[in-house]
Backbone as CSV, one residue per row, in Angstrom:
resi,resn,N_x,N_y,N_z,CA_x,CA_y,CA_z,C_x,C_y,C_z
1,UNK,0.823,-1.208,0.000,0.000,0.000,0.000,0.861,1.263,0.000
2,UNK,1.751,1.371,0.454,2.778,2.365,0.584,3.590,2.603,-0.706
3,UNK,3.700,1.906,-1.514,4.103,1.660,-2.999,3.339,2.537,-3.258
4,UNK,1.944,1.843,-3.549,0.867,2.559,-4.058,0.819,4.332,-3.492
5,UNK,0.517,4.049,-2.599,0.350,5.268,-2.131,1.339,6.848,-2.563
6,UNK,2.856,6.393,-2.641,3.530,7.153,-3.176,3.665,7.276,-4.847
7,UNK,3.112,6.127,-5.338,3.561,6.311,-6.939,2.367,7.449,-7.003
8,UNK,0.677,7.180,-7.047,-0.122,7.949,-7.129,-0.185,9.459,-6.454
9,UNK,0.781,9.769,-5.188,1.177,11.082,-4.875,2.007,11.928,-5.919
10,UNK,2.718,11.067,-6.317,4.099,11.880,-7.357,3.476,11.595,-8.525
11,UNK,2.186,10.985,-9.209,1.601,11.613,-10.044,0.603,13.016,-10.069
12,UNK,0.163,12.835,-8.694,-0.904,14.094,-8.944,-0.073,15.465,-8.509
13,UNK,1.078,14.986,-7.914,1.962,16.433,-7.621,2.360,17.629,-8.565
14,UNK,1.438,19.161,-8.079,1.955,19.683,-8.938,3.531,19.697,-9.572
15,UNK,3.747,20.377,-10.981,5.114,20.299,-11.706,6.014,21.599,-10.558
16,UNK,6.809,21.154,-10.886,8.037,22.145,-9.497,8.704,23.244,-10.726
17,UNK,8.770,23.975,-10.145,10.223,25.011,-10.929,9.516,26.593,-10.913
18,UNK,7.893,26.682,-10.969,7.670,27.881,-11.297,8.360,29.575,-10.503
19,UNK,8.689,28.722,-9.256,9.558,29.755,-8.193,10.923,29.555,-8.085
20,UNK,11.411,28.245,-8.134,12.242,28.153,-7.743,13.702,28.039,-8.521
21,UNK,13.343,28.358,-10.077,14.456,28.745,-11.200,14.395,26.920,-11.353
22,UNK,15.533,27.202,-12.931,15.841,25.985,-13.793,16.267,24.617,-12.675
23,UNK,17.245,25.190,-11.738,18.015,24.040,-10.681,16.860,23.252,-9.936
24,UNK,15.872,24.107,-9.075,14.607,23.109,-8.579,13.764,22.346,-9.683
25,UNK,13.361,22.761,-10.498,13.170,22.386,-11.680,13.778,20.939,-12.151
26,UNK,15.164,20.895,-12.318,16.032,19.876,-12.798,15.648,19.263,-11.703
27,UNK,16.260,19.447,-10.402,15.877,18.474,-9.363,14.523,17.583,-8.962
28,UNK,13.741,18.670,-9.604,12.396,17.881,-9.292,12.222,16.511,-10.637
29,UNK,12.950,16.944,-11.784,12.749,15.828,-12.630,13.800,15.055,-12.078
30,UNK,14.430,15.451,-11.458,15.402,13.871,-11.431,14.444,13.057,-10.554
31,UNK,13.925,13.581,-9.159,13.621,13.523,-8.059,12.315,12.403,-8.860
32,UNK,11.463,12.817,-9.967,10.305,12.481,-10.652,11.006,11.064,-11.102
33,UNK,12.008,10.919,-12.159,12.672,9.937,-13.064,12.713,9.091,-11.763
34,UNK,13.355,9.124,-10.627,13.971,7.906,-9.887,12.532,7.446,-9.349
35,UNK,11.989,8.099,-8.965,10.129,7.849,-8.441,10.065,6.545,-9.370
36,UNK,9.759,6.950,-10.950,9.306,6.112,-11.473,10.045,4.730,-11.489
37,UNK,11.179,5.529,-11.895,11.934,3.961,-12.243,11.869,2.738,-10.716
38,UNK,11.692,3.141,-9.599,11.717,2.885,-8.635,10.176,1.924,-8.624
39,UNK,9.398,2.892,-8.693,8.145,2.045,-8.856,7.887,0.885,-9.745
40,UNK,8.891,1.163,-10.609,8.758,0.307,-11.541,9.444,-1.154,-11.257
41,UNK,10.678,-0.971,-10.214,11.393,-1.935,-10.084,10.715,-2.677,-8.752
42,UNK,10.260,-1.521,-8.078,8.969,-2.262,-6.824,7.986,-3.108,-6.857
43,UNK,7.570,-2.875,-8.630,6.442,-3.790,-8.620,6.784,-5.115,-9.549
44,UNK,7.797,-5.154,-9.369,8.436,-6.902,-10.150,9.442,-6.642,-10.769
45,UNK,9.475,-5.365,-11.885,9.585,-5.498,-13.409,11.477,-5.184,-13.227
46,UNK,12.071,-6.246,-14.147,13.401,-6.159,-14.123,13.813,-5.099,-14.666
47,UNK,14.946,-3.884,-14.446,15.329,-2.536,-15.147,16.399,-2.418,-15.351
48,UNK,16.927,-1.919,-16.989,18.471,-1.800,-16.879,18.510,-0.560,-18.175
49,UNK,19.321,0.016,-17.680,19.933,0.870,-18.445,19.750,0.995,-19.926
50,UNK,19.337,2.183,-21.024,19.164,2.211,-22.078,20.119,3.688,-22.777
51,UNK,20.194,3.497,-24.154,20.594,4.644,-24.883,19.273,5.545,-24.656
52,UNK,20.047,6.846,-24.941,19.001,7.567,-25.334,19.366,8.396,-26.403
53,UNK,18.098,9.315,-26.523,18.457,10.150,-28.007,19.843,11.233,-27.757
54,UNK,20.028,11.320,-29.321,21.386,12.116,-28.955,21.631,13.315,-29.864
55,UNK,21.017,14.317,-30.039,20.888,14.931,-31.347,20.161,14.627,-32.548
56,UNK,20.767,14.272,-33.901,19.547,13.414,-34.599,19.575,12.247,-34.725
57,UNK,20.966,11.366,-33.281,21.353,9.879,-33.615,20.958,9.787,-32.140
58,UNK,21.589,8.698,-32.022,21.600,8.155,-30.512,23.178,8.038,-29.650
59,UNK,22.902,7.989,-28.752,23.995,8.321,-27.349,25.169,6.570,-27.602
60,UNK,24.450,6.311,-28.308,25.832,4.546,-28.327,26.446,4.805,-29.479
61,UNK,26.400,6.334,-30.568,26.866,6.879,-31.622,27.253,5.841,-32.489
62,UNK,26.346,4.657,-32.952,26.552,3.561,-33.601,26.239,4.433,-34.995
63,UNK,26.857,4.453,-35.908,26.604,5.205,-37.125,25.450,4.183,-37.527
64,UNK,23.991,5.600,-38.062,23.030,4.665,-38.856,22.243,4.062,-37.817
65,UNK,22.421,4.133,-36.372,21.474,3.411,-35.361,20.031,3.338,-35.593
66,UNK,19.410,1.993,-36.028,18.183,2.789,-36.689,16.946,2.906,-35.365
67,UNK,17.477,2.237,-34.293,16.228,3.134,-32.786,16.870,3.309,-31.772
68,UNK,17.513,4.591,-32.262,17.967,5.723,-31.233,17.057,5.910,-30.096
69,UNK,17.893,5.904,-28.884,17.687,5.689,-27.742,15.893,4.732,-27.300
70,UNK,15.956,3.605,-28.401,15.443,2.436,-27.632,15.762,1.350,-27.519
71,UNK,17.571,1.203,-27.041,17.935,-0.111,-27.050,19.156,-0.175,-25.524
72,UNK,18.484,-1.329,-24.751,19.785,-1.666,-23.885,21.484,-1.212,-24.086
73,UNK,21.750,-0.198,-23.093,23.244,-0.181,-23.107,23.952,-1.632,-23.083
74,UNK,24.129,-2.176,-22.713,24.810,-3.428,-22.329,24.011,-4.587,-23.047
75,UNK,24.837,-5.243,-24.123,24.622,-6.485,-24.939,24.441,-7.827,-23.709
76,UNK,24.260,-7.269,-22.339,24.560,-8.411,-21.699,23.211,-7.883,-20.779
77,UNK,22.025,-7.291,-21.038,21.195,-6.315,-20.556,20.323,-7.279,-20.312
78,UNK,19.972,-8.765,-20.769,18.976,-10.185,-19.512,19.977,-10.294,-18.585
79,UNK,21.423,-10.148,-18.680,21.511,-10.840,-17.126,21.380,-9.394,-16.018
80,UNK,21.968,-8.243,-16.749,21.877,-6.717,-15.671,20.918,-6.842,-15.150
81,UNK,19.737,-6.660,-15.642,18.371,-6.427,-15.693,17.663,-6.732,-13.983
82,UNK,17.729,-5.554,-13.044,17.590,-6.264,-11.765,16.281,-5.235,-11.299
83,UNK,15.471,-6.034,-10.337,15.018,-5.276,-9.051,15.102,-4.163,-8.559
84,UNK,16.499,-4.755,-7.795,17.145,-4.273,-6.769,17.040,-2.667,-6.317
85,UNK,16.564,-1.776,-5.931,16.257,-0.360,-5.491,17.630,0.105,-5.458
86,UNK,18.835,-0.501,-5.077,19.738,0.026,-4.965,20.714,0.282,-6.202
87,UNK,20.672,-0.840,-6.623,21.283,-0.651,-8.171,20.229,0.338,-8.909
88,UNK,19.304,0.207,-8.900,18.272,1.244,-9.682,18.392,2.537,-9.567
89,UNK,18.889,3.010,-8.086,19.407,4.260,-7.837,20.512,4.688,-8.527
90,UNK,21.129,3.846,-8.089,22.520,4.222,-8.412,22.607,4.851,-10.341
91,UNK,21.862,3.846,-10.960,21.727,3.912,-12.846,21.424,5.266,-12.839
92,UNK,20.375,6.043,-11.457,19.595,6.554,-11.935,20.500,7.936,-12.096
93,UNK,21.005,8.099,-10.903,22.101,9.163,-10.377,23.020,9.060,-11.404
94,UNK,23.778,7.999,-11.428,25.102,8.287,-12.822,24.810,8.164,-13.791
95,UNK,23.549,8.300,-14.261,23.398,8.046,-15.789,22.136,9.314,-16.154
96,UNK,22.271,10.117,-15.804,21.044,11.072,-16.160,20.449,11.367,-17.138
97,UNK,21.203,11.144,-18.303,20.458,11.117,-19.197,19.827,9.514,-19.813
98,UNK,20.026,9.034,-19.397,19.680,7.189,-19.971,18.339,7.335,-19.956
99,UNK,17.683,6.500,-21.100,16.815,6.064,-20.802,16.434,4.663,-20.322
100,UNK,15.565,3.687,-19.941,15.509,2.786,-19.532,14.581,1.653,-19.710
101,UNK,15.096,-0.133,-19.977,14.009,-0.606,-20.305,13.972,-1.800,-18.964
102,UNK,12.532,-2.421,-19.310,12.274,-3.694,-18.656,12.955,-4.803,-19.079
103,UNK,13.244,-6.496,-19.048,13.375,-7.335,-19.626,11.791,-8.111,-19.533
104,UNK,11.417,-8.719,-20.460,10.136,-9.334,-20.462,10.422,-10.558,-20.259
105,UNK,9.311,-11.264,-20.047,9.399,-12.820,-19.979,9.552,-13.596,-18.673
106,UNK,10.409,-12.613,-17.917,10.602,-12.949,-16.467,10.163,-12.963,-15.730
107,UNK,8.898,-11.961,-15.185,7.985,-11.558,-14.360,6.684,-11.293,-15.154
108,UNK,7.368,-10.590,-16.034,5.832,-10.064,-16.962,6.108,-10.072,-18.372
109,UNK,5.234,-10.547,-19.453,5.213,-10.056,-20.220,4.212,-8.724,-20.948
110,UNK,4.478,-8.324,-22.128,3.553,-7.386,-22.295,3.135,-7.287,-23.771
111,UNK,2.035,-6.999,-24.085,0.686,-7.203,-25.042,1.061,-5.346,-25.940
112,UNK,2.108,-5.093,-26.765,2.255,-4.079,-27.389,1.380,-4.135,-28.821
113,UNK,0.674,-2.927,-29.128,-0.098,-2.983,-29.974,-0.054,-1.094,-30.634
114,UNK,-1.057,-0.867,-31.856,-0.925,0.640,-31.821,-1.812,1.312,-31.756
115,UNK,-1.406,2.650,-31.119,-2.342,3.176,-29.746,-3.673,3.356,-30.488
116,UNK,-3.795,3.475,-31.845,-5.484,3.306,-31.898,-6.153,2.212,-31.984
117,UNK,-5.315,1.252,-32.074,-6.395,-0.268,-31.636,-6.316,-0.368,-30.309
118,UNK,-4.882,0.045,-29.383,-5.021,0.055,-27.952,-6.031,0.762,-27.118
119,UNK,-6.906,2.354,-27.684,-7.938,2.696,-27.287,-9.426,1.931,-27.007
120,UNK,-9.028,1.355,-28.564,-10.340,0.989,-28.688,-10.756,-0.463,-28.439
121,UNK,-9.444,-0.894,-27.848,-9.540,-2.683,-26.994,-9.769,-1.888,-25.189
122,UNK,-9.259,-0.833,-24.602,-9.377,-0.505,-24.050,-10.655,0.054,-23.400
123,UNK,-11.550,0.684,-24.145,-12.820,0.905,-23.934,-13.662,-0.372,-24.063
124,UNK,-13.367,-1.245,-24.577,-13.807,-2.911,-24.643,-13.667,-3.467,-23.322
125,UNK,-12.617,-3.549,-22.916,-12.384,-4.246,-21.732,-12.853,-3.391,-20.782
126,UNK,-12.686,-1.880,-20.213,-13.146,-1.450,-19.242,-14.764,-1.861,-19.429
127,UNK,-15.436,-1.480,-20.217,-16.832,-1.817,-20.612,-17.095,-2.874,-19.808
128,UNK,-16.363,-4.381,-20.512,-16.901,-5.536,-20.100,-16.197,-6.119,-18.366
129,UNK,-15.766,-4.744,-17.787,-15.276,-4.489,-16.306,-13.895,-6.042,-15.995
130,UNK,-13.161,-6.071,-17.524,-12.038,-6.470,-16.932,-10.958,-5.684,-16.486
131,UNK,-10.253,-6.329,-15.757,-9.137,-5.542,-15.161,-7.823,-5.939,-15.955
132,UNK,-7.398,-4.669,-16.495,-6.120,-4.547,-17.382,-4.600,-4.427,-16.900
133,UNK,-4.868,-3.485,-15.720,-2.814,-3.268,-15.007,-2.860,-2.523,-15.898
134,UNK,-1.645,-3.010,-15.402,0.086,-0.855,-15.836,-0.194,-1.228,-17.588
135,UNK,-0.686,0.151,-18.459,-0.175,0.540,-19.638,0.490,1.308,-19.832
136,UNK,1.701,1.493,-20.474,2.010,2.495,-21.088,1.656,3.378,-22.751
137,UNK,2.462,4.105,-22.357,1.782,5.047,-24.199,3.563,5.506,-24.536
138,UNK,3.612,4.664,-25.641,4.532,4.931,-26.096,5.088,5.756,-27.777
139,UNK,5.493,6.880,-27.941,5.248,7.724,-29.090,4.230,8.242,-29.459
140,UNK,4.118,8.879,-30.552,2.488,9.993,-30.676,2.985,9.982,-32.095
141,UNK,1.607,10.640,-32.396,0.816,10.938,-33.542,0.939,9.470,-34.758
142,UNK,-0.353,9.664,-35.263,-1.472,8.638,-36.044,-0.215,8.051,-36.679
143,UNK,-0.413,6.307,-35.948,0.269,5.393,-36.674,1.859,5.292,-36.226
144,UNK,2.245,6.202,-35.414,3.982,5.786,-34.475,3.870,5.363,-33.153
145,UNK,2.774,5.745,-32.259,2.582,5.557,-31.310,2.138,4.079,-30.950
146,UNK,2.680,3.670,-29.635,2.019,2.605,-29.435,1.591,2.411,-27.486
147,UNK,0.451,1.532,-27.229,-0.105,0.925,-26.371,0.394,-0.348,-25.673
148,UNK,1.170,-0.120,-24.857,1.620,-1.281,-24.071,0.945,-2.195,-22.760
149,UNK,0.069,-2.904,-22.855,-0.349,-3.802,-21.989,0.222,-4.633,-21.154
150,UNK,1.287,-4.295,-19.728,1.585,-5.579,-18.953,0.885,-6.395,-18.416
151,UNK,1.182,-7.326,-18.588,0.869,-8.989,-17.857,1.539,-9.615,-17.000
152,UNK,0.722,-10.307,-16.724,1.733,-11.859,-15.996,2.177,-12.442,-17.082
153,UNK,3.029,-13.281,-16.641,4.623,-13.688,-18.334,3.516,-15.186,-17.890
154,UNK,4.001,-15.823,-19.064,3.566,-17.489,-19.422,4.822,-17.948,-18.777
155,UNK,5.780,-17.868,-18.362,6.462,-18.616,-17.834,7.878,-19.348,-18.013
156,UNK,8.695,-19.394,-17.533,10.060,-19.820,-18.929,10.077,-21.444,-18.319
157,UNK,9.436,-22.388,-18.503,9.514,-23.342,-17.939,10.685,-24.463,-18.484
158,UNK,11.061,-25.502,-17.859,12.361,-25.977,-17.786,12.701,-26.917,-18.692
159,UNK,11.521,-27.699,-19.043,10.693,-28.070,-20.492,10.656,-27.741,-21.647
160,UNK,11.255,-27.527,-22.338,10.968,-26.651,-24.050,9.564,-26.951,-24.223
161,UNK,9.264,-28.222,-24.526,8.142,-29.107,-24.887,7.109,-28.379,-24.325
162,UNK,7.300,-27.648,-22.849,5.922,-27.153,-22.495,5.641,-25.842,-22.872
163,UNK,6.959,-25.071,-23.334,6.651,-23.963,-23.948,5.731,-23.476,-25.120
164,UNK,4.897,-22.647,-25.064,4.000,-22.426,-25.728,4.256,-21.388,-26.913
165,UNK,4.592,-21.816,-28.260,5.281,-20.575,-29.322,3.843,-20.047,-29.944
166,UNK,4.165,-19.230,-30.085,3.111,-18.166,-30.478,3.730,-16.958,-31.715
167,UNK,3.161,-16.899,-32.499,3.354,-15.990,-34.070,3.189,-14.726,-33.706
168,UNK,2.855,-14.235,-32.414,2.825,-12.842,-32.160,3.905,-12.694,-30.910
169,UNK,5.024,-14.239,-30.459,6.006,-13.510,-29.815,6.841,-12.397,-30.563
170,UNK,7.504,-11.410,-29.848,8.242,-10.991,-30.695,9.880,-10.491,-29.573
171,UNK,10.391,-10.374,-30.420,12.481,-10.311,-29.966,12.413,-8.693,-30.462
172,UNK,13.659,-8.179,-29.972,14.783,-6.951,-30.427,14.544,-7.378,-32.217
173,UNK,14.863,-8.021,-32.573,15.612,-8.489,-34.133,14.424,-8.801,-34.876
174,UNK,13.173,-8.998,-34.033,11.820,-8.973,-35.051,10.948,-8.005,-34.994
175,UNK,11.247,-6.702,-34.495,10.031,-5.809,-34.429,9.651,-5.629,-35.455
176,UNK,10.124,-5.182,-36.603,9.720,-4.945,-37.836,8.868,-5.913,-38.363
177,UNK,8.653,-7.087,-38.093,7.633,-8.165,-38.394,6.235,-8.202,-37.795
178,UNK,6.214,-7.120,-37.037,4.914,-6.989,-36.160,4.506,-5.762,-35.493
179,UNK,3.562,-4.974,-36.993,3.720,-4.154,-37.230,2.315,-3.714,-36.477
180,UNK,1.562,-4.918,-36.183,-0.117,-5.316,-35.659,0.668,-5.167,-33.946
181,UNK,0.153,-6.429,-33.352,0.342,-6.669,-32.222,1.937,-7.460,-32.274
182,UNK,2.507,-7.054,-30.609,3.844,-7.326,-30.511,3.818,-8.183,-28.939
183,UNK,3.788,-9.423,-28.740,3.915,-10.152,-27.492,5.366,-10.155,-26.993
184,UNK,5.394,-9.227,-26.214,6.823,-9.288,-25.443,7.245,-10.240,-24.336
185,UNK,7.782,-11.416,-24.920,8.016,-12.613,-23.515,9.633,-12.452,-23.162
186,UNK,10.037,-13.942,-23.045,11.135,-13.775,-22.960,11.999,-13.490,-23.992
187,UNK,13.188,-12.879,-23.875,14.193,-12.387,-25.291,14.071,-11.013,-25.348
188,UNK,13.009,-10.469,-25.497,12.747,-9.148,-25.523,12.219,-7.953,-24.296
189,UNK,12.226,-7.044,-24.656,11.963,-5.739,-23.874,11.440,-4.780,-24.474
190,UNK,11.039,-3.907,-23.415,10.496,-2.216,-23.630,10.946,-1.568,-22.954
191,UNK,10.627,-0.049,-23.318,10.834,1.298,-22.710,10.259,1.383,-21.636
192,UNK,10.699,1.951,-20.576,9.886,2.380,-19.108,9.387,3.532,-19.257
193,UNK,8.867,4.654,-18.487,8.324,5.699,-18.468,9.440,5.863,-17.518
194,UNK,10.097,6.919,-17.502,10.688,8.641,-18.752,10.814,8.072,-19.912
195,UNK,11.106,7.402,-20.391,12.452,7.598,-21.667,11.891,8.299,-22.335
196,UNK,12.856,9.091,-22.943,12.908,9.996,-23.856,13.059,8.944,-25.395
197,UNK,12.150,10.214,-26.116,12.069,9.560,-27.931,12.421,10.146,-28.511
198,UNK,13.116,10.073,-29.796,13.884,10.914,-30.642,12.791,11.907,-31.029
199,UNK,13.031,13.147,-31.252,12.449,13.988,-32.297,11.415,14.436,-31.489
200,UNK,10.276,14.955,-31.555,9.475,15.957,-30.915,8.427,14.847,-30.752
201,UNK,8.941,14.026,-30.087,7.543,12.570,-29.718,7.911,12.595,-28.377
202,UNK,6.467,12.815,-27.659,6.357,12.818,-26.464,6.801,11.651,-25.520
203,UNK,7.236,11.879,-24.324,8.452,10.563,-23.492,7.259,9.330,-23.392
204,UNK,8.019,8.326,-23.042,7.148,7.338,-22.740,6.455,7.620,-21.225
205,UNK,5.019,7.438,-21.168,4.496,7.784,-19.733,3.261,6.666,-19.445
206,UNK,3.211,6.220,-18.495,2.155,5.383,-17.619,0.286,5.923,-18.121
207,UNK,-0.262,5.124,-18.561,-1.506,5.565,-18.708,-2.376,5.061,-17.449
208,UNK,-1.962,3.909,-16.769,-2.263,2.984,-15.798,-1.245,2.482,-14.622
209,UNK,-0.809,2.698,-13.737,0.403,2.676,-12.915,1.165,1.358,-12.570
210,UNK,2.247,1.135,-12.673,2.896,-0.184,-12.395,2.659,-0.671,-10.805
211,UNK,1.503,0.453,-10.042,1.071,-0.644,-8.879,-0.262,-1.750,-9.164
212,UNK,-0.707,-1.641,-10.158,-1.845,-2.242,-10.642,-1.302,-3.760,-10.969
213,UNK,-2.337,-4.109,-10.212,-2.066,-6.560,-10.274,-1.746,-6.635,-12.096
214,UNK,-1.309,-7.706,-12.084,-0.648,-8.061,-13.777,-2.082,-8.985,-13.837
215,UNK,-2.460,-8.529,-15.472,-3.799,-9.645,-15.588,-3.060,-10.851,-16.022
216,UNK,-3.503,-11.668,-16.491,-3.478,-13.432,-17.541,-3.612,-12.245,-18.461
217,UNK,-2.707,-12.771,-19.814,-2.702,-12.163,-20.907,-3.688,-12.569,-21.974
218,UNK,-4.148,-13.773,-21.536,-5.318,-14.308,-22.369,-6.738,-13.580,-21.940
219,UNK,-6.980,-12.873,-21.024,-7.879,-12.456,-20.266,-8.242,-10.805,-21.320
220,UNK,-6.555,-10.378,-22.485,-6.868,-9.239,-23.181,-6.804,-9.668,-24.532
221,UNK,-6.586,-10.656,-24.675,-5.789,-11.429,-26.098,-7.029,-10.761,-27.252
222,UNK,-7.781,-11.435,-27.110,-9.044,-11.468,-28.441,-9.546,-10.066,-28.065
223,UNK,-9.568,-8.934,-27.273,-10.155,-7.633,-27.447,-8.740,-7.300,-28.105
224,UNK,-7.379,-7.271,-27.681,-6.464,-6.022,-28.599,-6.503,-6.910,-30.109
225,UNK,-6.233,-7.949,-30.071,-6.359,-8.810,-31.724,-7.308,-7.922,-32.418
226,UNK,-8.561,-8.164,-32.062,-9.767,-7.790,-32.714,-9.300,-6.128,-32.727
227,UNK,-9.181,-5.459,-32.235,-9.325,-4.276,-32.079,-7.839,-3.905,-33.708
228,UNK,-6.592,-4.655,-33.450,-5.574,-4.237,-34.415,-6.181,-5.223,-35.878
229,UNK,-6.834,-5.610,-35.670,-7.049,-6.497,-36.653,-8.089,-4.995,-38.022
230,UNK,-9.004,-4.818,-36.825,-9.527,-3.679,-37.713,-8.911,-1.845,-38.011
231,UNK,-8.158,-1.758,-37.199,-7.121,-0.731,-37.357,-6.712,-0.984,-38.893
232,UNK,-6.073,-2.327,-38.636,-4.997,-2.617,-40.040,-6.013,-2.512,-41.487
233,UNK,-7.284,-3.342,-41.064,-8.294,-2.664,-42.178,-8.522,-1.507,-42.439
234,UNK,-8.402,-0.256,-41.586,-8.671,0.381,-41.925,-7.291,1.380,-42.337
235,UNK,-6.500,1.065,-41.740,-5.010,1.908,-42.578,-3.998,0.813,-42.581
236,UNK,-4.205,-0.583,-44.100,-3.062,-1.685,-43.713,-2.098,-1.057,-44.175
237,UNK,-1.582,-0.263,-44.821,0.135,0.298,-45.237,0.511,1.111,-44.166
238,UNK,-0.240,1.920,-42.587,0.199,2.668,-41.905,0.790,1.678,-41.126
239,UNK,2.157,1.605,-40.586,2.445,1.045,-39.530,4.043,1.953,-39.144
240,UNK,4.298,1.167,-38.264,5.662,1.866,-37.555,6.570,0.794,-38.435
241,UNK,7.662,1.560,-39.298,8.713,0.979,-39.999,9.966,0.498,-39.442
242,UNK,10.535,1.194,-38.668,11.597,1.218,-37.904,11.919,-0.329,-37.335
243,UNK,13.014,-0.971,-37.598,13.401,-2.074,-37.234,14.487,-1.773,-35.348
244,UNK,14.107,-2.717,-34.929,14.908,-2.576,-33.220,16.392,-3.741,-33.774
245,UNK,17.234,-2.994,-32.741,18.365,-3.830,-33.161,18.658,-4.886,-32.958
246,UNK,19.835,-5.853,-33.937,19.976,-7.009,-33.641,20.839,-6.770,-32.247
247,UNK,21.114,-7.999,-31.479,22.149,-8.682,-30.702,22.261,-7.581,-29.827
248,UNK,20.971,-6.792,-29.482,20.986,-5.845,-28.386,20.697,-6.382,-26.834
């Protein structure tokens, strides 16, 4: 409850700086960034360090990077990928400008889709009074943006045989293949709320708070399907082009 209680304070808190010049200002966003990332690592979700934007490239100055500041610093970013409040601090303090992702599959996976089929699976499910958990909103304007749904993960069980493959998992190295809905299990990740997005696209931010219970992902499956299924009818050449990197 105390989780709770503080993530939902430091959302409704007014914005800081109007008295107190640029420095309270800065402080209050840092003060904001570690909030989140904190909450974020409170409520399961593994966190590690990301590029961020860097001018008109990205901060890992990989010539040609084609998703500037949305990819793990560290090629070794499933095993970083921790909890821990203390390491989380620490990223948060020496790395000020980073942005930051989850690892999926481990605790949670998540149900990425684009934000106008995510509305309109969204008004579906509140309707039919299921309970959804933490979304995020990731990028803006018609057709870049997208709707992130966390879950409870299916599980990495010890079994191959019992693993369950699915045509809408998706990796770093397949985004571009799933341009509809994107099942983030194990292998892959997302952006947390701050990160920053290249170009005049608004940061990634919480539509629903990471203190909210993780549903069964089958419990949203057939409302976001249905919902991107008719999106794509209705604009199938609009999608997000941009490929995520390999061996990130």
């Amino acid at each position: 409850m105390e989780r709770k209680s503080r993530f939902s304070q430091w959302l409704r808190r007014p914005k800081s700086g109007s008295d107190g010049g640029d420095t309270d200002t800065g402080s209050a966003a840092a003060r904001g960034r570690e909030d989140l990332l904190l909450a974020a690592a409170d409520a399961g979700f593994p966190v590690a360090p990301a590029a961020h934007p860097s001018g008109y490239g990205c901060s890992c100055e990989r010539i040609g990077c084609p998703t500037p500041g949305r990819h793990p610093i560290s090629f070794g970013w499933q095993t970083v990928a921790t909890t821990d409040r203390d390491k989380v601090a620490a990223w948060v303090r020496t790395l000020p400008q980073a942005n930051f992702i989850t690892a999926t599959g481990i605790t949670h996976d998540v149900l990425d889709v684009p934000v106008e089929a995510g509305r309109s699976a969204l008004g579906r499910l509140d309707a039919a009074g299921v309970d959804v958990g933490p979304i995020t909103l990731s990028g803006g304007g018609f057709g870049d943006g997208r709707m992130l749904f966390f879950t409870a993960t299916r599980g990495t069980p010890d079994d191959e045989d019992e693993w369950w493959p699915c045509e809408l998992d998706c990796h770093p190295e397949t985004m571009d293949e799933h341009p509809g809905m994107r099942w983030h299990c194990r292998g892959s990740y997302v952006l947390l709320p701050p990160s920053t997005l290249p170009g005049e696209q608004p940061a990634v931010t919480w539509l629903r708070g990471p203190e909210l219970p993780l549903p069964d992902p089958l419990t949203l499956l057939e409302s976001l399907t249905d919902a991107c299924a008719e999106f794509n009818d209705r604009e199938p050449h609009h999608h997000e082009a941009a490929a995520w990197p390999i061996s990130r």
